[in-house]
C-alpha atoms as an extended CHARMM CRD file, in Angstrom:
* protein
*
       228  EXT
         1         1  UNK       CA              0.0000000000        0.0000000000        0.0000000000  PROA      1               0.0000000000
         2         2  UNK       CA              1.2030000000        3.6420000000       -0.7460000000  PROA      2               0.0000000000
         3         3  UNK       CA              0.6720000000        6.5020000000        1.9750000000  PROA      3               0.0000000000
         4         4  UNK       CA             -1.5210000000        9.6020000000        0.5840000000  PROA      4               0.0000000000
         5         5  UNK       CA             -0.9750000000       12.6580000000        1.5180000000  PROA      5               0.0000000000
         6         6  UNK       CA             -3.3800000000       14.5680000000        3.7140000000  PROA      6               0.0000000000
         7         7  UNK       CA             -4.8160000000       17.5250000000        1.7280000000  PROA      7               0.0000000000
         8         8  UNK       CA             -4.2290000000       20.9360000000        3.7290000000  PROA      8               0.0000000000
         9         9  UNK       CA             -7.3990000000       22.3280000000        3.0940000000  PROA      9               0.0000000000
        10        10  UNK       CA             -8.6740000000       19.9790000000        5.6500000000  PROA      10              0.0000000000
        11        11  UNK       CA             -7.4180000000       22.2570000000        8.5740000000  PROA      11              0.0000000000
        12        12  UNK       CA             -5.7530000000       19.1920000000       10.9320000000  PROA      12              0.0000000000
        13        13  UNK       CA             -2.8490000000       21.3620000000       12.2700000000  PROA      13              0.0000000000
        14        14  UNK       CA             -1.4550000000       18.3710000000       14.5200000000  PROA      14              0.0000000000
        15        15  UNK       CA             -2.5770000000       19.4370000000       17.7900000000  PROA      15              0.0000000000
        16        16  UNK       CA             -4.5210000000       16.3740000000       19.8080000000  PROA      16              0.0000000000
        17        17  UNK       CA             -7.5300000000       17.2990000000       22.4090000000  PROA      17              0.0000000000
        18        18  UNK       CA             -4.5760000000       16.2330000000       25.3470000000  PROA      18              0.0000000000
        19        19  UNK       CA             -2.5530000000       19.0750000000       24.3610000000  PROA      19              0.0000000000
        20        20  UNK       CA             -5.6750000000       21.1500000000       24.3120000000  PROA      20              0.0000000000
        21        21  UNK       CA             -6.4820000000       20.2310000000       27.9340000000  PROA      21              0.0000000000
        22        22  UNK       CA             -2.7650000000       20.8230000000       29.2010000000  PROA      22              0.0000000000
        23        23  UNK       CA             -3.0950000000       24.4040000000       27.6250000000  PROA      23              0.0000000000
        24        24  UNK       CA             -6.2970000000       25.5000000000       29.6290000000  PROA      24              0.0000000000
        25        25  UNK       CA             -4.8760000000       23.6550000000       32.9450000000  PROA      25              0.0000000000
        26        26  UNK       CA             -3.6010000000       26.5240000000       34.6750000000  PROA      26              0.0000000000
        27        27  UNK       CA             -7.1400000000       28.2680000000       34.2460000000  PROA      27              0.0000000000
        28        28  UNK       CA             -9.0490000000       25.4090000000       35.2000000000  PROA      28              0.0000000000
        29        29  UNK       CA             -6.6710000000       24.7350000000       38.0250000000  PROA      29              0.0000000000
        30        30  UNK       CA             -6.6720000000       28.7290000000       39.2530000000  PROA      30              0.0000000000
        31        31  UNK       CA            -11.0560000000       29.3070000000       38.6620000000  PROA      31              0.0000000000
        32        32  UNK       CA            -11.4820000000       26.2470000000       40.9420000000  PROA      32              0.0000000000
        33        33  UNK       CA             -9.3510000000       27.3100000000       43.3780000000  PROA      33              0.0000000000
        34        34  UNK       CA            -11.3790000000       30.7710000000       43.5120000000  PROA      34              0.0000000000
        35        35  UNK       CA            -14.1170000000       29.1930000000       43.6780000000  PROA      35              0.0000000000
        36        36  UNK       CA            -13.4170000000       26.9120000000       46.7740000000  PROA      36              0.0000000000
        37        37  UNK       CA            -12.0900000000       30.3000000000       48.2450000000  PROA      37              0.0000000000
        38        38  UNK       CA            -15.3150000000       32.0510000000       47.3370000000  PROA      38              0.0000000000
        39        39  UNK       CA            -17.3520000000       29.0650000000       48.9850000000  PROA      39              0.0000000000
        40        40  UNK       CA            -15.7690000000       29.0970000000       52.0260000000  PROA      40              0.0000000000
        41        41  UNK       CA            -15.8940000000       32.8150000000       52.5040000000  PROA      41              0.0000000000
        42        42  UNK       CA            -20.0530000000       32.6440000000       51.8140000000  PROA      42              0.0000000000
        43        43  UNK       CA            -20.1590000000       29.5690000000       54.5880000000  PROA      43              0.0000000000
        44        44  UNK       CA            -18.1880000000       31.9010000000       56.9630000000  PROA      44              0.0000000000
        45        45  UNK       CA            -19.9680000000       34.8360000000       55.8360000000  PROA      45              0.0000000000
        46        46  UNK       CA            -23.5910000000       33.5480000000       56.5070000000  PROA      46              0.0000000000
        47        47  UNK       CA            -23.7300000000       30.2460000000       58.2930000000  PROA      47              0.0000000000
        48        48  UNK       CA            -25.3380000000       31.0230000000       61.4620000000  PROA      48              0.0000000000
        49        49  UNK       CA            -23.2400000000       31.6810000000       64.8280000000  PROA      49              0.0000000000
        50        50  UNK       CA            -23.2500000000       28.3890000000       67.1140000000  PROA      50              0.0000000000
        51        51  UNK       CA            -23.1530000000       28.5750000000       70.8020000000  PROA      51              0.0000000000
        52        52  UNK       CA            -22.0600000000       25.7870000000       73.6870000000  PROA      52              0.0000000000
        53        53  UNK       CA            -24.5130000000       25.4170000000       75.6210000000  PROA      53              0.0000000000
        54        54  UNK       CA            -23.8690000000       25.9160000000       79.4480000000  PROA      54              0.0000000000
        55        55  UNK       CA            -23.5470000000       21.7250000000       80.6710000000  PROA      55              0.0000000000
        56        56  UNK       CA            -22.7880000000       23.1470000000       84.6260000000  PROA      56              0.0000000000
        57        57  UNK       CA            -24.6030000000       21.0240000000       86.9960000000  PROA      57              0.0000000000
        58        58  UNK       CA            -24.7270000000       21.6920000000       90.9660000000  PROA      58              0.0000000000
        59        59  UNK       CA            -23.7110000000       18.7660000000       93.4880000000  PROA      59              0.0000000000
        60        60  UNK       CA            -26.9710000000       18.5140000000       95.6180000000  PROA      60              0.0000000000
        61        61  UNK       CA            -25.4290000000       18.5980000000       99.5880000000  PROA      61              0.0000000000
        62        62  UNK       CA            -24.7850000000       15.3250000000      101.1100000000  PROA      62              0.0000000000
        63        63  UNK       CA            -26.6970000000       14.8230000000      104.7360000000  PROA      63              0.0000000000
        64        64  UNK       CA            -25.5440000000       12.2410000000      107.4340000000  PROA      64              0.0000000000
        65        65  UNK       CA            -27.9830000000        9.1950000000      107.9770000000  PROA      65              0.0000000000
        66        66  UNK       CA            -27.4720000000        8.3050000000      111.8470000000  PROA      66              0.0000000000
        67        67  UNK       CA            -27.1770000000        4.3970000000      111.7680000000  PROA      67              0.0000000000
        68        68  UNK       CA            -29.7120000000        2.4860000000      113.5930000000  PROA      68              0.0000000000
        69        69  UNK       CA            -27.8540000000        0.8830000000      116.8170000000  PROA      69              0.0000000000
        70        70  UNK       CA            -26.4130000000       -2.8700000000      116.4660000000  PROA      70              0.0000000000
        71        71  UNK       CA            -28.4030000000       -5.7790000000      117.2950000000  PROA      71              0.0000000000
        72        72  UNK       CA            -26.7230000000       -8.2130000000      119.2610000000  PROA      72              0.0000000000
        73        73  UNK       CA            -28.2170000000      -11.5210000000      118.0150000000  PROA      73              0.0000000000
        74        74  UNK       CA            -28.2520000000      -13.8640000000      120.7620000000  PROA      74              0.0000000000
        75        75  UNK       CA            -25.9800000000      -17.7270000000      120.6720000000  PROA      75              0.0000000000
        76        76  UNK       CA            -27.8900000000      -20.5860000000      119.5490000000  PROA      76              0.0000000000
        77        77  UNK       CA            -29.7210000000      -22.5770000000      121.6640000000  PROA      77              0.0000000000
        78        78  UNK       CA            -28.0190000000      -25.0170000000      123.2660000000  PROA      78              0.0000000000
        79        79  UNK       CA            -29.2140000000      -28.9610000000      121.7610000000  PROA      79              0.0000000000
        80        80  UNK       CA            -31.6070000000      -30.8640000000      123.3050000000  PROA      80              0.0000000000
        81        81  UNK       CA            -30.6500000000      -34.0280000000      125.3520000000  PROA      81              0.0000000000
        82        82  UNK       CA            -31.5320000000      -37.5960000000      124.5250000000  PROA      82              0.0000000000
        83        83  UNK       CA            -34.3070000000      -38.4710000000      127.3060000000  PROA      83              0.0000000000
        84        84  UNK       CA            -33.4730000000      -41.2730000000      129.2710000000  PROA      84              0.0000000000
        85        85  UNK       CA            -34.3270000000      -44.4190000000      128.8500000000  PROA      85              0.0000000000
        86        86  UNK       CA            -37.4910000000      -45.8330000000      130.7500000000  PROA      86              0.0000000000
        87        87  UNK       CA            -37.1220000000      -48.2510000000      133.3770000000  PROA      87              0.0000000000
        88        88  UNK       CA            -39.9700000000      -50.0880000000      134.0250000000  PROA      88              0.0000000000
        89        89  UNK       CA            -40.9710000000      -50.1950000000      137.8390000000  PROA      89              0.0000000000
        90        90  UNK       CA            -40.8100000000      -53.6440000000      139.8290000000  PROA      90              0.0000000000
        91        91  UNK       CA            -43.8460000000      -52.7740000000      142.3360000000  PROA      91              0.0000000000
        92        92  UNK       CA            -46.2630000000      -55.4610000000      142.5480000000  PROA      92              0.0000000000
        93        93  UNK       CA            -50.0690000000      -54.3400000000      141.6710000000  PROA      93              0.0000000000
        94        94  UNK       CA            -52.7840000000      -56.0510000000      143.1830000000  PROA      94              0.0000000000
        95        95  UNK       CA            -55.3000000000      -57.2910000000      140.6150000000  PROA      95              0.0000000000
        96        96  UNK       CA            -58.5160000000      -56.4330000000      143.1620000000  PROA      96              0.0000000000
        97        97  UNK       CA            -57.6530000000      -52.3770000000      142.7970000000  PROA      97              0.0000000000
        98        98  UNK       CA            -60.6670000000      -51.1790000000      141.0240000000  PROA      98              0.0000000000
        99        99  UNK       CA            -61.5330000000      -47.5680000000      139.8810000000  PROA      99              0.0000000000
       100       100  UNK       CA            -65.2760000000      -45.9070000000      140.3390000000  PROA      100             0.0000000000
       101       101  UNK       CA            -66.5870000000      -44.8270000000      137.2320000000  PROA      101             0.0000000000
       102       102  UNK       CA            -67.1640000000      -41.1930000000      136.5480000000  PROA      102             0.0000000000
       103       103  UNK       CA            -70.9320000000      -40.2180000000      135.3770000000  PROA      103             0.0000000000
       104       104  UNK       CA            -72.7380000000      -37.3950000000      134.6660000000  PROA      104             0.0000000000
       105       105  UNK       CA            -75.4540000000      -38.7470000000      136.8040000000  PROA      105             0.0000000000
       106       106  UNK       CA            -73.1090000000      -37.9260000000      139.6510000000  PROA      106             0.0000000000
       107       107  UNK       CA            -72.1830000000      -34.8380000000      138.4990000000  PROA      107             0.0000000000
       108       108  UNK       CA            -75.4930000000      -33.0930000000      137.2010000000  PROA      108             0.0000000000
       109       109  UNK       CA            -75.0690000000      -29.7670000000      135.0350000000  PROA      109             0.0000000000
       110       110  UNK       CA            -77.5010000000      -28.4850000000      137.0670000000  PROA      110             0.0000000000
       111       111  UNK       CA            -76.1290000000      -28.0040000000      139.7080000000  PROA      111             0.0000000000
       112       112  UNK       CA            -73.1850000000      -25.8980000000      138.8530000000  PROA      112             0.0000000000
       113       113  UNK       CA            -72.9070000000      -22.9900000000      140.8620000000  PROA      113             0.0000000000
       114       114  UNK       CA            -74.0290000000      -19.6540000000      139.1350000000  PROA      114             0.0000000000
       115       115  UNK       CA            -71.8300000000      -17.0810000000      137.7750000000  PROA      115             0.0000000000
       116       116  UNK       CA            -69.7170000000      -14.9450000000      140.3350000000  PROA      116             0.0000000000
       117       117  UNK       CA            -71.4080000000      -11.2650000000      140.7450000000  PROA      117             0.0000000000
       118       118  UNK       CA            -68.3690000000       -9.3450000000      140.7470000000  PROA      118             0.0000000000
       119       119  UNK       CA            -71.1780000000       -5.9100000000      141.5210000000  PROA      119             0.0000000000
       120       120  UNK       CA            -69.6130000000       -5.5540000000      144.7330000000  PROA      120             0.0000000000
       121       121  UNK       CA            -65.9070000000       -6.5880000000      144.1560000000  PROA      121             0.0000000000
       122       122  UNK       CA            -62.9280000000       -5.2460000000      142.6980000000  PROA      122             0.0000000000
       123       123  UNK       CA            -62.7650000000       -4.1700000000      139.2720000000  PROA      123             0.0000000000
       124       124  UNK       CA            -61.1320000000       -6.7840000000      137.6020000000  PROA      124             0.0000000000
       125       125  UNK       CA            -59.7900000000       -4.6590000000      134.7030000000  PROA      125             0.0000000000
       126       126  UNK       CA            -57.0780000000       -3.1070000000      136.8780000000  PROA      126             0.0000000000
       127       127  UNK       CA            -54.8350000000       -5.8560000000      136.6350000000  PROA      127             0.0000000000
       128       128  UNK       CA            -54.4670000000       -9.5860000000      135.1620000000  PROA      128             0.0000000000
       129       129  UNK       CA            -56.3780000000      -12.1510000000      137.2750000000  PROA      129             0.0000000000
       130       130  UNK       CA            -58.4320000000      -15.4010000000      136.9430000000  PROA      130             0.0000000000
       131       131  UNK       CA            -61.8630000000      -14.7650000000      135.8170000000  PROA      131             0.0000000000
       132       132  UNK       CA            -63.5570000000      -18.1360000000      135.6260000000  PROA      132             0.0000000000
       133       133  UNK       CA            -65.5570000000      -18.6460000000      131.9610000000  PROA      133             0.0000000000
       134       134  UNK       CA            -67.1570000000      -21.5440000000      130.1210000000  PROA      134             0.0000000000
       135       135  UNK       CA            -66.5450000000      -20.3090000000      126.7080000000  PROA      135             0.0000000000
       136       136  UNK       CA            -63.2860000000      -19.0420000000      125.6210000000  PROA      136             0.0000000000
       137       137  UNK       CA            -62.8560000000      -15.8920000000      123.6790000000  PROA      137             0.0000000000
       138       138  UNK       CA            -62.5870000000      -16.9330000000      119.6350000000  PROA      138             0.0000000000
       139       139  UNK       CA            -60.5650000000      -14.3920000000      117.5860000000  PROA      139             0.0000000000
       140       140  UNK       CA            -62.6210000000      -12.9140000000      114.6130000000  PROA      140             0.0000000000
       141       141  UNK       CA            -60.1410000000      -10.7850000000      112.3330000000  PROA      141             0.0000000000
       142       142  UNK       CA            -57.3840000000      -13.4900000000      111.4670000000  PROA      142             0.0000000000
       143       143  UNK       CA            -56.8480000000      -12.2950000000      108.1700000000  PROA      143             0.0000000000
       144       144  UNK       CA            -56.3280000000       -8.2860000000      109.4560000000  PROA      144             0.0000000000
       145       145  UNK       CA            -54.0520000000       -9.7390000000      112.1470000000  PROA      145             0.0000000000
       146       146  UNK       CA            -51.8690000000      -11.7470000000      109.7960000000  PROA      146             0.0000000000
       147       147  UNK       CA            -51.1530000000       -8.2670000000      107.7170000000  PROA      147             0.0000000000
       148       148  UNK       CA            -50.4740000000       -6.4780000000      111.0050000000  PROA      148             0.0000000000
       149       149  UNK       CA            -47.8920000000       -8.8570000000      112.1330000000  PROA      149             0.0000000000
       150       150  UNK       CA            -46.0550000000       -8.9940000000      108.3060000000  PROA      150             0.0000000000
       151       151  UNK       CA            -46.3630000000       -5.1930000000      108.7660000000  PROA      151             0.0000000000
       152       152  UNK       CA            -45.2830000000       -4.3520000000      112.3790000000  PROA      152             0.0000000000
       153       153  UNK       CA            -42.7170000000       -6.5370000000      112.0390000000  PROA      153             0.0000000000
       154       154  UNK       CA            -39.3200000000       -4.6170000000      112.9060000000  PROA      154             0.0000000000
       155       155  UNK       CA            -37.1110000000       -4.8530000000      109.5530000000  PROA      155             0.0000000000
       156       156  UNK       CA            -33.8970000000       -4.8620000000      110.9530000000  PROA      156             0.0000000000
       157       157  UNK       CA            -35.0810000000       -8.1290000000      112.9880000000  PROA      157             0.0000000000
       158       158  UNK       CA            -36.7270000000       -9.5810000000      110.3560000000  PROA      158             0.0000000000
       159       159  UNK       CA            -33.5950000000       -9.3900000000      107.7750000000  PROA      159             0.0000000000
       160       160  UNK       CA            -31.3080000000      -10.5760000000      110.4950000000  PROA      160             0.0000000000
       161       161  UNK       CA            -33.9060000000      -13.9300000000      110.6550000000  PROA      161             0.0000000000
       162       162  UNK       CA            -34.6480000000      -12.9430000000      114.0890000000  PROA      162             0.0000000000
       163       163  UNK       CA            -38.1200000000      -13.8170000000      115.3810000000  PROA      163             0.0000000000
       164       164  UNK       CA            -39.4340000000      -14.3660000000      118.6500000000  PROA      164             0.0000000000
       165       165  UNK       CA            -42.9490000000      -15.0990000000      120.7870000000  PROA      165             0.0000000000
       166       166  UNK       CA            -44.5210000000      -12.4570000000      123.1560000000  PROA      166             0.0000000000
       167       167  UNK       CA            -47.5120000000      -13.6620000000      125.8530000000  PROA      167             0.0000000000
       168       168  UNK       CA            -49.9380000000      -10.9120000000      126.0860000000  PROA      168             0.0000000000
       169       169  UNK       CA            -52.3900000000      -10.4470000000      128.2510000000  PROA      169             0.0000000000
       170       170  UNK       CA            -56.0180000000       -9.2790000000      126.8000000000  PROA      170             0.0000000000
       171       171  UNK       CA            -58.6030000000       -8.1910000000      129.1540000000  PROA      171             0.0000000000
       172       172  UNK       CA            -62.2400000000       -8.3670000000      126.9120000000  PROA      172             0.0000000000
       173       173  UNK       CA            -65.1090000000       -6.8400000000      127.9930000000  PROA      173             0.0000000000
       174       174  UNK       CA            -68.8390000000       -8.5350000000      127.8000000000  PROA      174             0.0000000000
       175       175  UNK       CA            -69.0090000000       -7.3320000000      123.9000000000  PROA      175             0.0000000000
       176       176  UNK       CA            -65.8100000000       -8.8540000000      122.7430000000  PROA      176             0.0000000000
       177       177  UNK       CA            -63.3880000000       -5.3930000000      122.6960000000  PROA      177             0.0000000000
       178       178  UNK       CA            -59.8530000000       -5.2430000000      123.8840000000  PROA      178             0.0000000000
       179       179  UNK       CA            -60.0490000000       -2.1920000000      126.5350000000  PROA      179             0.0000000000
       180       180  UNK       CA            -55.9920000000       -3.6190000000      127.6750000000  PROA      180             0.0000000000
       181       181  UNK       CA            -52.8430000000       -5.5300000000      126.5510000000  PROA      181             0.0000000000
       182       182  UNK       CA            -50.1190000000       -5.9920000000      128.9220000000  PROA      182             0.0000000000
       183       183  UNK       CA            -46.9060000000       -8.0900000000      128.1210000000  PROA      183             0.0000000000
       184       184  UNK       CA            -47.0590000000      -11.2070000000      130.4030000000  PROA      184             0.0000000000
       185       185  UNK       CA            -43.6490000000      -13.1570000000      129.2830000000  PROA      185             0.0000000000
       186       186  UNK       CA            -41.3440000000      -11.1080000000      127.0600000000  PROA      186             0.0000000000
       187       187  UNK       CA            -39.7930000000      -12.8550000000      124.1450000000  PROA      187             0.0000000000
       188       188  UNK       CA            -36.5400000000      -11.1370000000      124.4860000000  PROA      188             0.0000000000
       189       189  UNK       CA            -36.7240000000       -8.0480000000      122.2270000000  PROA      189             0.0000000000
       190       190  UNK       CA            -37.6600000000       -5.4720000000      123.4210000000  PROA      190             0.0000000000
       191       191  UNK       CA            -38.8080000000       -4.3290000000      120.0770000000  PROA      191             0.0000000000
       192       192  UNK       CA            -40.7670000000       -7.3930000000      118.9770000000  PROA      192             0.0000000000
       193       193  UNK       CA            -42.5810000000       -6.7740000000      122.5350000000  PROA      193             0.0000000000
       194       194  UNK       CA            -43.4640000000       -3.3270000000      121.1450000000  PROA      194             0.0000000000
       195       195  UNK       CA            -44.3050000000       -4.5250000000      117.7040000000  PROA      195             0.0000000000
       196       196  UNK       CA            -47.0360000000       -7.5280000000      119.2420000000  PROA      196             0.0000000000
       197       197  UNK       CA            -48.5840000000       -4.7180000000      121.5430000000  PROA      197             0.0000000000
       198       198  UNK       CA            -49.2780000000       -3.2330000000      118.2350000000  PROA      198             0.0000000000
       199       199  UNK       CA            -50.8390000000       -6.1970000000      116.6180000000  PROA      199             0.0000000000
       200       200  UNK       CA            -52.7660000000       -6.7670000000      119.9590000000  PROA      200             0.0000000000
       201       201  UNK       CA            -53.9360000000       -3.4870000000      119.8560000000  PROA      201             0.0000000000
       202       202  UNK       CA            -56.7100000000       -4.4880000000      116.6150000000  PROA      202             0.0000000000
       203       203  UNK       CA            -57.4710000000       -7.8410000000      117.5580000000  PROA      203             0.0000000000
       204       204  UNK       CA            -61.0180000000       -8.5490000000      118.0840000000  PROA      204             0.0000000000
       205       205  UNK       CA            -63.1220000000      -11.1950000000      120.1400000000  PROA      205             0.0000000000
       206       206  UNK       CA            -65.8930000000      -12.5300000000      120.6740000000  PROA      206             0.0000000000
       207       207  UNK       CA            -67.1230000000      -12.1290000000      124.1570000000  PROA      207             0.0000000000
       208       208  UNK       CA            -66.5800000000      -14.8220000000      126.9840000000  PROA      208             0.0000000000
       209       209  UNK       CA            -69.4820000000      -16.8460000000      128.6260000000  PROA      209             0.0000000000
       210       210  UNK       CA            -69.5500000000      -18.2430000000      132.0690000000  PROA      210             0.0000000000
       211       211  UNK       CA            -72.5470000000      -20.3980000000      131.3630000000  PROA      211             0.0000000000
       212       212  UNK       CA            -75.4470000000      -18.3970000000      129.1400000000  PROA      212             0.0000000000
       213       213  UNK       CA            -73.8520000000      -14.7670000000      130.4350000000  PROA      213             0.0000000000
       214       214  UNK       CA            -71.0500000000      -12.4910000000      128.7790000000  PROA      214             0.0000000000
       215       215  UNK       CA            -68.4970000000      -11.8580000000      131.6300000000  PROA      215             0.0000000000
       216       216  UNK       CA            -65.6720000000       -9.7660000000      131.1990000000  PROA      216             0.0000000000
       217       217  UNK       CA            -62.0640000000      -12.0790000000      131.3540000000  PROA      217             0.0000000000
       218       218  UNK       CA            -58.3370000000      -11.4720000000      131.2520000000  PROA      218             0.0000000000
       219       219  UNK       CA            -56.9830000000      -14.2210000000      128.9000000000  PROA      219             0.0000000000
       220       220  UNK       CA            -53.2970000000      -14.1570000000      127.8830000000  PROA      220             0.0000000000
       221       221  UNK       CA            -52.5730000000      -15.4140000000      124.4000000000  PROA      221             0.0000000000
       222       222  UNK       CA            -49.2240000000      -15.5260000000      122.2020000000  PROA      222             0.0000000000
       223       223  UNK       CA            -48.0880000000      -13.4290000000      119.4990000000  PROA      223             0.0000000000
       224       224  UNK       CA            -45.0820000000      -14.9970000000      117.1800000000  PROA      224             0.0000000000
       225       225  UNK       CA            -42.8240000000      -13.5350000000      114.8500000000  PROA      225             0.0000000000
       226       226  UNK       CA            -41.2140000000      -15.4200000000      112.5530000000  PROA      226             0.0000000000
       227       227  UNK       CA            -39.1240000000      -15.4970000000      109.1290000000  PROA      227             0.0000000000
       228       228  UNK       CA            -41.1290000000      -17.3330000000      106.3880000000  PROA      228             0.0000000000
C-alpha cells in the first residue's frame, strides 16, 4: 500500500484534544481554586453563629444518715438431750384395785354454781387475774391480724432472721373489745414486745361466757414472729 498525503485544506494542524487540555490547565486549576475560596468565605460569611450550651450542673449537699444501733443476736440454743431411757418399775399391783366410774349422773349440770357477781368486788380490769368462763374468747379478724404482724414486724429483725414469741395479756369486755394488753412473758426483744402490743392493739373477740352470760375475762394469748 502507498501513503496519501493529507490535503491541507482539511485544517488538521497536529494538535490532539490532550494538548488542548494541558493548555487550559492553569485556568481550570486557578477558577477552581477561587471558587473553593469564594465558597468558604459565603459559609463563613452567613452560616449562622453556634453557641455551647452551658452543661454546669450543681452537686446537691450530702446529709448524714445516723445508723440504727447494732443488734446483738443472741448464741444458739443449746441442743436438746436424749431423754433417758425408761425403766420399768418392779412394784407389785394387786389385781382387786378397782376404779369408780365417773358419770354425769353424779355430776349433774344443774347443779353448777351460778356465775360470780363481781357488783360488789374489785374491778377486775385493773390488773391480770383469773376470771372463771365456760366459753373461751374466739378471735374474729385473722386475716387483718396476719397483715399487722407482716407489717409491724421490725425490719432490721426480720432481715437478720430474728423472730421471737410475746404472751400478752387481753382483758375483753362482755361485747368482745380489747379495753388492755399488757406483756405477760417477754420474748426477748424489746422491740418485737413493742411490735405484738401493736398487733394486739386491733385484735377482736368474741365475748366470753360463764354459762349463758357475757363476763368480762383477762386471757393471755401468744403473738409470734417469725421469718417465712
Amino acid at each position: 500500500m502507498t501513503a496519501q498525503a493529507v490535503p491541507s485544506d482539511t485544517g488538521f494542524t497536529g494538535e490532539t484534544a490532550n494538548d488542548r487540555l494541558k493548555k487550559s490547565w492553569d485556568n481550570w486549576f486557578w477558577g477552581s481554586i477561587m471558587a473553593a475560596v469564594l465558597v468558604h468565605f459565603m459559609v463563613f460569611q452567613f452560616w449562622p453563629q453556634m453557641n455551647a450550651e452551658d452543661v454546669s450542673f450543681v452537686a446537691a449537699e450530702m446529709e448524714a444518715i445516723e445508723l440504727p444501733p447494732e443488734i446483738e443476736i443472741p448464741p444458739p440454743p443449746e441442743a436438746i438431750s436424749r431423754p433417758a431411757t425408761p425403766v420399768i418399775a418392779e412394784a407389785e399391783v394387786a389385781e382387786d384395785i378397782t376404779i369408780a366410774p365417773t358419770t354425769f349422773e353424779d355430776n349433774p349440770v344443774s347443779e353448777l354454781p351460778p356465775p360470780p357477781d363481781n357488783s360488789g368486788n374489785a374491778d377486775v380490769s385493773t390488773n391480770p387475774t383469773f376470771t372463771p368462763y365456760t366459753v373461751a374468747p374466739d378471735l374474729i379478724n385473722r386475716n387483718d391480724v396476719g397483715r399487722a404482724l407482716e407489717r409491724e414486724y421490725p425490719p432490721l429483725l426480720r432481715d437478720a432472721g430474728i423472730g421471737g414469741t410475746t404472751r400478752v395479756w387481753f382483758f375483753i369486755d362482755e361485747d368482745g373489745r380489747v379495753q388492755d394488753t399488757r406483756v405477760e412473758t417477754s420474748s426477748g426483744h424489746a422491740q418485737l414486745d413493742d411490735a405484738a402490743l401493736k398487733v394486739a392493739d386491733m385484735m377482736r373477740f368474741t365475748a366470753a361466757l360463764n354459762r349463758d352470760k357475757k363476763v368480762p375475762v383477762w386471757v393471755a394469748f401468744p403473738i409470734t414472729f417469725q421469718v417465712r
